[in-house]
DSSP file (Angstrom, degrees, kcal/mol; ACC not computed):
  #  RESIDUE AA STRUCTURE BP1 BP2  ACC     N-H-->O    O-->H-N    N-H-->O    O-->H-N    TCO  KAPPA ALPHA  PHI   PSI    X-CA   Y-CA   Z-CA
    1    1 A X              0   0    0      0, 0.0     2,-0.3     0, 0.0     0, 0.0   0.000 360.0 360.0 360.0 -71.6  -23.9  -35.4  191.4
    2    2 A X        -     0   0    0     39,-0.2     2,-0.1     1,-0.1    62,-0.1  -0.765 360.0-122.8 -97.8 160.8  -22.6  -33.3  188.6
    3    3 A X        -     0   0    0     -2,-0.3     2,-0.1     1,-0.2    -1,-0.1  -0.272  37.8 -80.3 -58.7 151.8  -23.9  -32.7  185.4
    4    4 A X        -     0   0    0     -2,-0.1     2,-0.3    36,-0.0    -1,-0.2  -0.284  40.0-159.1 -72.5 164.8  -22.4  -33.2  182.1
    5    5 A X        -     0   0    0     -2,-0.1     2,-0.4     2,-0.1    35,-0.1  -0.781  23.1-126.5-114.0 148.7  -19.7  -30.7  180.5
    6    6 A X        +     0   0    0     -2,-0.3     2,-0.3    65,-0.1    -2,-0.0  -0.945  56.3 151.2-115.1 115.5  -18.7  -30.2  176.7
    7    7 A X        -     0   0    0     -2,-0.4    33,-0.1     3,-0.0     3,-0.1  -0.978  55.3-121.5-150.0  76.4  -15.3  -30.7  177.4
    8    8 A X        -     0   0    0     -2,-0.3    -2,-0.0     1,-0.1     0, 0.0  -0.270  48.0-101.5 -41.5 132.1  -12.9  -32.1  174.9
    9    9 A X        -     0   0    0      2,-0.0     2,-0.1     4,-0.0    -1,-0.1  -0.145  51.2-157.7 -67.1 144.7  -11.6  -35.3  176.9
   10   10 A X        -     0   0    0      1,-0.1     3,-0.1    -3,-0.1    -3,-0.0  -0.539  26.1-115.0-105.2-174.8   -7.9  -34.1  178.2
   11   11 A X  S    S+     0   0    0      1,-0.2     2,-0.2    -2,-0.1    -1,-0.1   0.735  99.4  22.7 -85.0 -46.8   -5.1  -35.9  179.2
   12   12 A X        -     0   0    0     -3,-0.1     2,-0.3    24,-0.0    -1,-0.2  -0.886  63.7-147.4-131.2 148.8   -5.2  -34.8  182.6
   13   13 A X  E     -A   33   0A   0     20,-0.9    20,-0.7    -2,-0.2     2,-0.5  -0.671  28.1-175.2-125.9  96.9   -7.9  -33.5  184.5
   14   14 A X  E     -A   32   0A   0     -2,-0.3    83,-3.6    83,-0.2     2,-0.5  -0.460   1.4-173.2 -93.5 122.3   -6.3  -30.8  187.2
   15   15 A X  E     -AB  31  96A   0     16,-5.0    16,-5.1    -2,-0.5    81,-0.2  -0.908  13.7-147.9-138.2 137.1   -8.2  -29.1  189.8
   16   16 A X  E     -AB  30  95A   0     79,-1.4    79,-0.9    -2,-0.5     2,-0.3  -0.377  11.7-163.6 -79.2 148.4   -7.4  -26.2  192.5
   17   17 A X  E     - B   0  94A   0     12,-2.5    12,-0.5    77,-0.1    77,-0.3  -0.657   8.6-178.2-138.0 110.4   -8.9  -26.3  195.4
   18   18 A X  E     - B   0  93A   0     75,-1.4    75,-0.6    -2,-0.3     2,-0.2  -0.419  10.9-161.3 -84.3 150.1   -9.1  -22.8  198.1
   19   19 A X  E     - B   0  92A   0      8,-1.2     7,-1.9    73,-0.2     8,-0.3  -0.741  16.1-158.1-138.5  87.4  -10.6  -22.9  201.1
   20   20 A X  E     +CB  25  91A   0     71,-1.1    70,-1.8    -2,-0.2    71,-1.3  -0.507  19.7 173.5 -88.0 137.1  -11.6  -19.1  202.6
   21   21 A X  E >  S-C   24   0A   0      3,-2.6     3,-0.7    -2,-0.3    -2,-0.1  -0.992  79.7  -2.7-141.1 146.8  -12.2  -17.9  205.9
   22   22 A X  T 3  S-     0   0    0     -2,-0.3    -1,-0.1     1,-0.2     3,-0.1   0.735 130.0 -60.1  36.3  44.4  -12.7  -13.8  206.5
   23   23 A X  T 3  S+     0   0    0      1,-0.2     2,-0.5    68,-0.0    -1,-0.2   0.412 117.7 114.0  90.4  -6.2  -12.0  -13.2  202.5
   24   24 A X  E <  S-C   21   0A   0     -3,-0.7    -3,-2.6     1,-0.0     2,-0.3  -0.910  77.5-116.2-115.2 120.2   -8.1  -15.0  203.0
   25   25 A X  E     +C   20   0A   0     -2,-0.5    -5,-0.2     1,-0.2     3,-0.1  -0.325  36.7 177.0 -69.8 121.6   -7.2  -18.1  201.5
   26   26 A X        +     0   0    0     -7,-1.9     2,-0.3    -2,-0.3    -1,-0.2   0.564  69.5   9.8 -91.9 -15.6   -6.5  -20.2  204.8
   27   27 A X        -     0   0    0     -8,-0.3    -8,-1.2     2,-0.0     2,-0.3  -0.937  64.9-176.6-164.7 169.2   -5.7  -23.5  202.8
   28   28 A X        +     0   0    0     -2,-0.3     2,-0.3   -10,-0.2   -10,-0.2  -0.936   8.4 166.9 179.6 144.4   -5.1  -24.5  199.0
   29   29 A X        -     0   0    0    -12,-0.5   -12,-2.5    -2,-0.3     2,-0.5  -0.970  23.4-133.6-164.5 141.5   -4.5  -27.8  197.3
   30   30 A X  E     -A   16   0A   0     -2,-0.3     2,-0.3   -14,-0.2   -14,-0.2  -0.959  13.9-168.2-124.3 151.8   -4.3  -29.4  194.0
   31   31 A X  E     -A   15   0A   0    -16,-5.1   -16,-5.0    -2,-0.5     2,-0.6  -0.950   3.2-166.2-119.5 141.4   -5.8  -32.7  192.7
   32   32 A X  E     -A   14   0A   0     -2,-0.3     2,-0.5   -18,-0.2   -18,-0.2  -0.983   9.5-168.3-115.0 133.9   -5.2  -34.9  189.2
   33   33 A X  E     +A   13   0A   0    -20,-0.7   -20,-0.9    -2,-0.6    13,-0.0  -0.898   8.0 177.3-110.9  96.6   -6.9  -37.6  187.7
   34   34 A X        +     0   0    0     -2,-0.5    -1,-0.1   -22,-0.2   -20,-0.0   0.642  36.0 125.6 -39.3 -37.4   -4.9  -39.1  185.0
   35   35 A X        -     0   0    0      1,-0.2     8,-0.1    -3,-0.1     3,-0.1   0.015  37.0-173.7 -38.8 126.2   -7.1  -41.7  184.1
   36   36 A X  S    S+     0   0    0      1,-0.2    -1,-0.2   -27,-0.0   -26,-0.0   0.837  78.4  67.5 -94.2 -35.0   -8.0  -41.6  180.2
   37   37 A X  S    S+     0   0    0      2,-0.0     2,-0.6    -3,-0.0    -1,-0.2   0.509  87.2  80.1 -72.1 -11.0  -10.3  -43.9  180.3
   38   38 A X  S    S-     0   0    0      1,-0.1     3,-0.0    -3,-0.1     0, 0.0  -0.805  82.9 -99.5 -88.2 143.5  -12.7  -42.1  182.2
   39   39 A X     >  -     0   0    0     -2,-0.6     4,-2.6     1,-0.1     3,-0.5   0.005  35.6-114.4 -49.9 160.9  -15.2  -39.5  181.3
   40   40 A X  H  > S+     0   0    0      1,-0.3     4,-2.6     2,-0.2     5,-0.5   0.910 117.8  53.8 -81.2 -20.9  -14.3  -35.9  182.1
   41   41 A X  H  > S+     0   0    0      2,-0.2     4,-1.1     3,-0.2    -1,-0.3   0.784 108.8  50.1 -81.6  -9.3  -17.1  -35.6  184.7
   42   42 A X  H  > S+     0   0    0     -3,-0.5     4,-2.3     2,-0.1     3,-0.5   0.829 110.7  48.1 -79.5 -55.2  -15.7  -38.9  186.6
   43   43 A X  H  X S+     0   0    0     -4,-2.6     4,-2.7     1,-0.3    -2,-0.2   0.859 115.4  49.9 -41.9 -27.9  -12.0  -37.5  186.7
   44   44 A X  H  X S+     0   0    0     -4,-2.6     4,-2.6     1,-0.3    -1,-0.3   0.991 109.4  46.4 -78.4 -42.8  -13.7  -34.2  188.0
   45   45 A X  H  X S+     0   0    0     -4,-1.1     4,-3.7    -5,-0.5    -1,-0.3   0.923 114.8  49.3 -45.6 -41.9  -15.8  -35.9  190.7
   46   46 A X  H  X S+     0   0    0     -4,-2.3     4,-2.2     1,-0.3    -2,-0.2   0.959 112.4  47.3 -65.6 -55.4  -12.5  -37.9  191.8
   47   47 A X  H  X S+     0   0    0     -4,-2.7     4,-3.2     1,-0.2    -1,-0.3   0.770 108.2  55.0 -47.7 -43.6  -10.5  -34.8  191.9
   48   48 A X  H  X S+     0   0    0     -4,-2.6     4,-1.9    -5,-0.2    -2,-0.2   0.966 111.9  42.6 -58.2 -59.1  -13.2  -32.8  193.9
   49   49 A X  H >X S+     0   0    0     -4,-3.7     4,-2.4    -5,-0.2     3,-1.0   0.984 106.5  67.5 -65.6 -50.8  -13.2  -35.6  196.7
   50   50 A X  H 3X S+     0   0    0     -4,-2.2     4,-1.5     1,-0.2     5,-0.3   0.877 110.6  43.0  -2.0 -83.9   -9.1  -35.5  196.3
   51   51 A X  H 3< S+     0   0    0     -4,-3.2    -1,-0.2     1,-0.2    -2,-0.2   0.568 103.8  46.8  38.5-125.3   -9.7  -32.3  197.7
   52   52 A X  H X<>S+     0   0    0     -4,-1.9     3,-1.8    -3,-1.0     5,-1.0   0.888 116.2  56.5 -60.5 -48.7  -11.9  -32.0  200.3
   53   53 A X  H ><5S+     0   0    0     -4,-2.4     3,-3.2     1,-0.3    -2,-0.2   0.939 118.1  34.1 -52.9 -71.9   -9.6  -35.6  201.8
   54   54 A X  T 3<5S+     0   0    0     -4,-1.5    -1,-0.3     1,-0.3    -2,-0.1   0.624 123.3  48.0 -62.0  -9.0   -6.1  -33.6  201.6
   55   55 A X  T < 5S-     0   0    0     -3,-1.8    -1,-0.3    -5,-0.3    -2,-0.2   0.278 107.2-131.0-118.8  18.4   -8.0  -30.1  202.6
   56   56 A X  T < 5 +     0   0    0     -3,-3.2     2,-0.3    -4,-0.4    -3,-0.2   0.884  59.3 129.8  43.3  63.7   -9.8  -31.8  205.5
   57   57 A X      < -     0   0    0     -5,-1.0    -2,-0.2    30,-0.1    -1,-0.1  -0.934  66.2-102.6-160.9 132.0  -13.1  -30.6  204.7
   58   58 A X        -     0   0    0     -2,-0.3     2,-0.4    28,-0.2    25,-0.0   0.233  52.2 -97.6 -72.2-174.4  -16.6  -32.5  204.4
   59   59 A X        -     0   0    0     -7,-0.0    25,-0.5     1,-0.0     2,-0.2  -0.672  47.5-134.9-102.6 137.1  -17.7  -33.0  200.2
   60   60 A X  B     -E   83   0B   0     -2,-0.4     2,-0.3    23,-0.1    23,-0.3  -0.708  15.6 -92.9 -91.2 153.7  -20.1  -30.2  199.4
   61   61 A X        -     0   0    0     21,-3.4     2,-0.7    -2,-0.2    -1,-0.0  -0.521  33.9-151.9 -51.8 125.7  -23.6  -30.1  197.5
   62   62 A X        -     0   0    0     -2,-0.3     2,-0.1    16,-0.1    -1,-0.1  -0.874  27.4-179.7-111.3 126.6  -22.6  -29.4  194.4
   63   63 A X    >   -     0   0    0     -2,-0.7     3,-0.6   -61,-0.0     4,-0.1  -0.119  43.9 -80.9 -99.3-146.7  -25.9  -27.5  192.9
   64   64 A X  T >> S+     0   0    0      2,-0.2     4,-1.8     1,-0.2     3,-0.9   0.984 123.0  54.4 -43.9 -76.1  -27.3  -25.9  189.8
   65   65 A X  H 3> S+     0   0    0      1,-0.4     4,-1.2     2,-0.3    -1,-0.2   0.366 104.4  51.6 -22.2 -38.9  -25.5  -22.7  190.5
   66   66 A X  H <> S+     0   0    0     -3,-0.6     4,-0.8     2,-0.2    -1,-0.4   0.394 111.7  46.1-118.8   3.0  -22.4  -24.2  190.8
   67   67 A X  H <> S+     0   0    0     -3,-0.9     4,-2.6     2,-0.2    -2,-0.3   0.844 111.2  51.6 -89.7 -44.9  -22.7  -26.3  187.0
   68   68 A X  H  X S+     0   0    0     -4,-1.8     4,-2.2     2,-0.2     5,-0.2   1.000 118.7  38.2 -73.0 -58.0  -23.9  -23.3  185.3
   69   69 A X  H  X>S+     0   0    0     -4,-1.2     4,-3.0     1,-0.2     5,-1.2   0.936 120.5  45.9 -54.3 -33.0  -20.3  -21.3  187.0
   70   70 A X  H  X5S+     0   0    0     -4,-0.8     4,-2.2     1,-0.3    -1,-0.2   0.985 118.0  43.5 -84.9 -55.9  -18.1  -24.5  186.5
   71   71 A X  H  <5S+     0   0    0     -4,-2.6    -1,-0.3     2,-0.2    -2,-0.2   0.882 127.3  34.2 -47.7 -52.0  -19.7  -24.8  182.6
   72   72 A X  H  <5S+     0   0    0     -4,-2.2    -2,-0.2    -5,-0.2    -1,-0.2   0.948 140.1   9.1 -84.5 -72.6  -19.2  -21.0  182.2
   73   73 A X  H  <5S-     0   0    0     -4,-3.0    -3,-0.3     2,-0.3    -2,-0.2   0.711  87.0-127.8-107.8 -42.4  -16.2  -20.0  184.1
   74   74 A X  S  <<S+     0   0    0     -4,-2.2    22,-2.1    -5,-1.2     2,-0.3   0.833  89.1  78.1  56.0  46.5  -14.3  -23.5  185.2
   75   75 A X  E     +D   95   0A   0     -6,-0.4    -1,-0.5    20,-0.2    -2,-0.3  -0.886  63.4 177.6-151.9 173.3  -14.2  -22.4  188.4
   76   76 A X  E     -D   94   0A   0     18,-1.3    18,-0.7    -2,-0.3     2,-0.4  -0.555  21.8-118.5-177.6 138.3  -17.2  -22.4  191.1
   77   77 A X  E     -D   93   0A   0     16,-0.2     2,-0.3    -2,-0.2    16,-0.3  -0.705  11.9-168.3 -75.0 106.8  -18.1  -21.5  194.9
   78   78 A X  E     -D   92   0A   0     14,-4.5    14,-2.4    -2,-0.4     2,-0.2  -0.744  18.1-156.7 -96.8 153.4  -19.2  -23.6  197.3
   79   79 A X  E >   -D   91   0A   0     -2,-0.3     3,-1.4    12,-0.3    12,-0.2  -0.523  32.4 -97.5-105.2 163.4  -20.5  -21.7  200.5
   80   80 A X  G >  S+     0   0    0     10,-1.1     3,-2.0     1,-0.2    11,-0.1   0.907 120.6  62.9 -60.3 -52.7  -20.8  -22.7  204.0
   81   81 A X  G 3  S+     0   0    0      1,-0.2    -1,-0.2     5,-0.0     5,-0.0   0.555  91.3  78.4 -71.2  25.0  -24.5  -23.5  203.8
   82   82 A X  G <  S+     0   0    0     -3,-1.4   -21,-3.4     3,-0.1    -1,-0.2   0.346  78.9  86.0 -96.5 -21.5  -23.2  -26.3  201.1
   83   83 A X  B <  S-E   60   0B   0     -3,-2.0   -23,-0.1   -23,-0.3     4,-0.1  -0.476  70.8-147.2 -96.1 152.0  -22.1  -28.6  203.7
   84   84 A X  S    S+     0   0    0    -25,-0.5     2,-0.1    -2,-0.1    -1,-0.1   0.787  93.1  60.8 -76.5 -39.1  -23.9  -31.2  205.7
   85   85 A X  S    S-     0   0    0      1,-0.1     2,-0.3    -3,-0.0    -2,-0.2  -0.354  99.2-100.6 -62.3 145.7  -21.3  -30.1  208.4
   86   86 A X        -     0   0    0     -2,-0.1     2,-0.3     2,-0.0   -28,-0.2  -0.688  46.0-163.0 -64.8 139.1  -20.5  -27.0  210.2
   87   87 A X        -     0   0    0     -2,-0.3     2,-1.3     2,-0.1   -30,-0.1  -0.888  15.9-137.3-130.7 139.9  -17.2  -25.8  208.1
   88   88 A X  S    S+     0   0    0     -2,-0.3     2,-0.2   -67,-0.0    -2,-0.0  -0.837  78.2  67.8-108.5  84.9  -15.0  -23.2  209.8
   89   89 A X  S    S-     0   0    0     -2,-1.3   -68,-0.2     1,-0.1   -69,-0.1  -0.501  80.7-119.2-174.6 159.1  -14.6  -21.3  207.0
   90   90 A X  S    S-     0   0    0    -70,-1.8   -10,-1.1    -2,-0.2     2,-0.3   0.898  87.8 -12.0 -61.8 -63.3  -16.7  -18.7  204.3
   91   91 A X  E     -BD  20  79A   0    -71,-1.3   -71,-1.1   -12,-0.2     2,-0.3  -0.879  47.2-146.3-163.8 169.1  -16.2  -20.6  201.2
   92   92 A X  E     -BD  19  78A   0    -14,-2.4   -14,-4.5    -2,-0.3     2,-0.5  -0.974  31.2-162.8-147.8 116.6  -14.4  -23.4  199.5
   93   93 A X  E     -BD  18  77A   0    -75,-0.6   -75,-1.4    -2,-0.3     2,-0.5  -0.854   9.4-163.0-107.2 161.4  -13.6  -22.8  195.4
   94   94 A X  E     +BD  17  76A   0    -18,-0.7   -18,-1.3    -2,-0.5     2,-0.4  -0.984  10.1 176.9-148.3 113.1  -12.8  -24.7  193.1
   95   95 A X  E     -BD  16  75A   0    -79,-0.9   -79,-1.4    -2,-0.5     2,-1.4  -0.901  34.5-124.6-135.2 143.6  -11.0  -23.9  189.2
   96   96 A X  E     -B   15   0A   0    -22,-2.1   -81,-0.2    -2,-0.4   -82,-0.1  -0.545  31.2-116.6 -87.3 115.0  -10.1  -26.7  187.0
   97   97 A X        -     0   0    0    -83,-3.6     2,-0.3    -2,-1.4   -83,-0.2   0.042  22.4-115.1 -15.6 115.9   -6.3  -26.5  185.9
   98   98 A X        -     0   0    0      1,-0.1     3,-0.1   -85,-0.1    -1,-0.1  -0.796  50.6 -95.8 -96.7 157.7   -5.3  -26.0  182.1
   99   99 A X        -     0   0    0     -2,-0.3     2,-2.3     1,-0.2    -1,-0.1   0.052  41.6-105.2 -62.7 159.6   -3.5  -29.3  181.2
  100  100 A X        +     0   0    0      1,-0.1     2,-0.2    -3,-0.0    -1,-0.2  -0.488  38.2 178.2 -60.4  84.8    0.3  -29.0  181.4
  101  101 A X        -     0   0    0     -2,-2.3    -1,-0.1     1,-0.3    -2,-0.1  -0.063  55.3 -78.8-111.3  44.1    2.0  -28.8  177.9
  102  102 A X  S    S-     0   0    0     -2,-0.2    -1,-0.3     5,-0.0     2,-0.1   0.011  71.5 -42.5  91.7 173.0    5.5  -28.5  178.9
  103  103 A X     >  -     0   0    0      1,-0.2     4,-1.3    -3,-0.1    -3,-0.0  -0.411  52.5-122.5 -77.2 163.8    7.3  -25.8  180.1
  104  104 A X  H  > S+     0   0    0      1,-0.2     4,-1.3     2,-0.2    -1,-0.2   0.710 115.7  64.6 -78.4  13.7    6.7  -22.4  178.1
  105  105 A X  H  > S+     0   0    0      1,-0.2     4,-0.8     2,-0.2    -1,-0.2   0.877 109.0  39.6 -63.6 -60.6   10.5  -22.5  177.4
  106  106 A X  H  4 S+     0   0    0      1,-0.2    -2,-0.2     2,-0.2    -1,-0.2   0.874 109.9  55.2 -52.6 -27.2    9.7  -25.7  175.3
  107  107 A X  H  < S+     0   0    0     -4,-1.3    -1,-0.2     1,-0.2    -2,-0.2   0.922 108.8  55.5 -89.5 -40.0    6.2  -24.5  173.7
  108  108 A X  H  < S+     0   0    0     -4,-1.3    -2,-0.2     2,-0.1    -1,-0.2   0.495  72.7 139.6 -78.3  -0.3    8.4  -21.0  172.2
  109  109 A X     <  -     0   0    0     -4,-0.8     2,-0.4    -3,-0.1    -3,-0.0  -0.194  37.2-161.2 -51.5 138.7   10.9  -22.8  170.5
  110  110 A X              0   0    0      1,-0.1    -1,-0.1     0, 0.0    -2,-0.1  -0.936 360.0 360.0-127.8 167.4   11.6  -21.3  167.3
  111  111 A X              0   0    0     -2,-0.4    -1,-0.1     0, 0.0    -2,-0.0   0.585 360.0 360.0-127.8 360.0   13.3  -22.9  164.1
């Protein structure tokens, strides 16, 4: 399904997920996969079906198009004709989380 990434392995692998219908996000969701012991391209998959379950919306084809944006950008756009289903809505994006390294109160400490 997806292609590989070169992706230093994280700790967490966190992904948004929008769901647009006439250019306004109608729904929104986030998924994690903790797991360490997986590769980054399982955690991604898992998080991508996460998703779709909690945004009630079938799993899309993930193509070419959308490896070259996701490699490039960490984000990528799936479209209506992406589905196996009819989807009431334009488009469905997807941008992968940067990990969580405390708050930035904590990161500014100075000594």
């Amino acid at each position: 399904m997806l292609y590989f990434f070169q992706r230093k392995e994280a700790d967490s692998v966190r992904l948004e997920g929008k769901v647009f219908a006439g250019g306004i996000v109608r729904a929104m969701a986030v998924a994690e996969d903790r797991d360490e012991s997986r590769r980054f391209v399982s955690r991604l998959e898992e998080c991508l079906r996460s998703l779709c379950r909690e945004l009630a919306i079938p799993i899309p084809i993930w193509m070419k198009k959308n490896t070259g944006e996701f490699a490039r950008f960490h984000q990528t756009v799936f479209v209506d004709e992406q589905f196996h289903e009819p989807v009431a809505f334009d488009r469905f994006m997807i941008r992968l989380l940067p990990e969580d390294r405390g708050t930035e109160q904590e990161n500014s400490k100075s000594y």
